[in-house]
Each structure stands twice: as C-alpha cells, then as structure tokens.
N, C-alpha and C positions, 0 to 999 in steps of 0.2 A: 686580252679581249678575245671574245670566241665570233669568229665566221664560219659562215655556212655560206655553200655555195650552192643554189635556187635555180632551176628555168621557170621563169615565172611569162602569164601571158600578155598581151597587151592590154593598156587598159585605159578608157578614156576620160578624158578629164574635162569640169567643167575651170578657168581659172580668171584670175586676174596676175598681169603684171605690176612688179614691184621695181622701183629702180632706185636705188641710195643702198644704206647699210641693209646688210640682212638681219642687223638686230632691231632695225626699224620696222621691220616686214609685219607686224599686229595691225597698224592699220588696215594694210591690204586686207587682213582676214575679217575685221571689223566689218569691213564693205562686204567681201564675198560673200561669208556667211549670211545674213540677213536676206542678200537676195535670192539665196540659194531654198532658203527655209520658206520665206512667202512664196515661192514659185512652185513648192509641194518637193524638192526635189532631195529636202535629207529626208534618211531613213536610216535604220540600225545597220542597212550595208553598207552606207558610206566610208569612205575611208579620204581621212585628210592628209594631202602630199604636200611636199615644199620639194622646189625643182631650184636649185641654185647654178647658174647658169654658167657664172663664171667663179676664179680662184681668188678669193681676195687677199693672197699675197702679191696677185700681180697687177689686179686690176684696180683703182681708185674706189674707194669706198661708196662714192655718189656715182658711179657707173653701174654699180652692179646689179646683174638681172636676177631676177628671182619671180618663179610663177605660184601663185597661192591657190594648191588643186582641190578638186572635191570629185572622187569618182561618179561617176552617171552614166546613165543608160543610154542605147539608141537613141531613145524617143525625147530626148535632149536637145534644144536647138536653142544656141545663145540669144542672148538681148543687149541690148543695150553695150556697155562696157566688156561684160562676162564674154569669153574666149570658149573653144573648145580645141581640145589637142590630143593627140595619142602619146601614150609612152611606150615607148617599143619593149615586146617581149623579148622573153632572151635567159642565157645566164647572168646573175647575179652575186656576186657576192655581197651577205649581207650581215652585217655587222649592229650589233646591240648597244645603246647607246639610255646609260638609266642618270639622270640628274639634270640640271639648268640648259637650257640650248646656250649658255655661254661657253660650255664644255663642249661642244661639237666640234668645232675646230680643232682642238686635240684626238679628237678621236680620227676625222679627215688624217689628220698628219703621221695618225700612227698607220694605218688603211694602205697609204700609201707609201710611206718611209718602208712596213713591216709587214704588215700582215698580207699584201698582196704580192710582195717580189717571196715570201714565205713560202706562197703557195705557188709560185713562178708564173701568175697570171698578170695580165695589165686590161689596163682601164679600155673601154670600147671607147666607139665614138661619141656615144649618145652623154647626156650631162649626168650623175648622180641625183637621186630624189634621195628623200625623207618622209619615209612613213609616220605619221604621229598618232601612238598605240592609245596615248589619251591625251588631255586636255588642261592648259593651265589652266582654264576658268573654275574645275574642278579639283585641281593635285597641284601641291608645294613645288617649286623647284625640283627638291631633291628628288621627289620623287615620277618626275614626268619620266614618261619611254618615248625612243625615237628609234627607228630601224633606219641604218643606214643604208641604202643599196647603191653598189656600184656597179653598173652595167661593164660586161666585162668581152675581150675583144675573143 
C-alpha cells in the first residue's frame, strides 16, 4: 500500500452520531444526507467523512462511535439532531484504500502493524477519519475509494 504524508487544514463538519457496528453506519447517512440536501447545504465541494471513534478489536461491536460528516461552511449552524465539529488540521498520513468498505479493516491493520512504525511515525491523539472519494449509491463495491487518514503525533 502507498502513504503519503499530508498537513492538511482544519476542517468543519456538519454530522450525526452512529453507535453499534460500523458496518451498520448507512442508516446514519440515510438520515444525514437528506437533511443536509433540503437545507441547501451540498454542493460539488462537499466532501463525505466517516470518523470511527473507537478500535473494534477492543471495543464491543454495539458500543462503537462513529460520526457521519459532510464538510460546510461557517454559515452552517445545526438543527435538530445534526451536530457540528472540527477536525483538527495537522500531519496526516494517508493511505489509499480501492474496494468494499468490508476491506477497511485490513487496511487499518496494515497502517498500523506497517506502514506507520515503516515510516517511524505513530498515531496522534485525535481519531482517524475516512474520506469517501465516491459513493455506493453510484460505484460496485470493488470499485468504491476511501482515503484513509491517520492524524499523526
């Protein structure tokens, strides 16, 4: 796998929280999206993140937090349910990730079994996100992208 190591800026996020499996995490976006769109607020800059909160090697499957983002602007102010958060800028390392989000987790294990002690960096404090470069509703499985970023200390 090829990483690249990024300072990328902050960047804010409009979200909902997800708590169970993170293979269960579609509904969340089921919800987000919709309100995101009637409120005027996608646009071709958006960019959709997934923030997984915890490791679910260690934490129970129905514990686990996961935020379902969608970038936006100042002029952004939540409702209802919808959240707003920053993700800290910083270096990054960030890692390329092409097929099923069931493969993610492999990819996490290699990140941090290899390709970070590789490059003799470790993880920050802040939790890893998921850029999602496209979209199931349009692309097969194999063919989804996912950028991994690991906020690095």
């Amino acid at each position: 796998m090829n990483v690249q190591i990024l300072q990328l800026p902050p960047m804010r996020v409009a979200y909902l929280r997800h708590v169970g499996p993170y293979m269960e995490v579609g509904a969340t976006w089921s919800r987000l999206l919709p309100q995101l769109e009637q409120g005027g607020w996608l646009n071709e800059q958006s960019r959709c993140l997934g923030i997984g909160h915890d490791n679910p090697n260690v934490v129970p499957a129905k514990d686990l937090r996961y935020d379902a983002c969608v970038t936006v602007g100042e002029d952004f102010q939540p409702t209802g349910e919808l959240g707003v958060q920053i993700i800290a800028g910083g270096d990054y390392a960030i890692c390329r990730h092409v097929g099923p989000y069931e493969g993610l987790g492999a990819a996490y294990g290699w990140l941090f079994s290899q390709g970070l002690p590789q490059m003799g960096r470790q993880m920050g404090d802040a939790p890893p996100f998921e850029v999602y470069v496209n979209s199931p509703d349009r692309f097969p499985p194999a063919e989804l992208i996912t950028d991994i970023h690991i906020p690095l200390a």
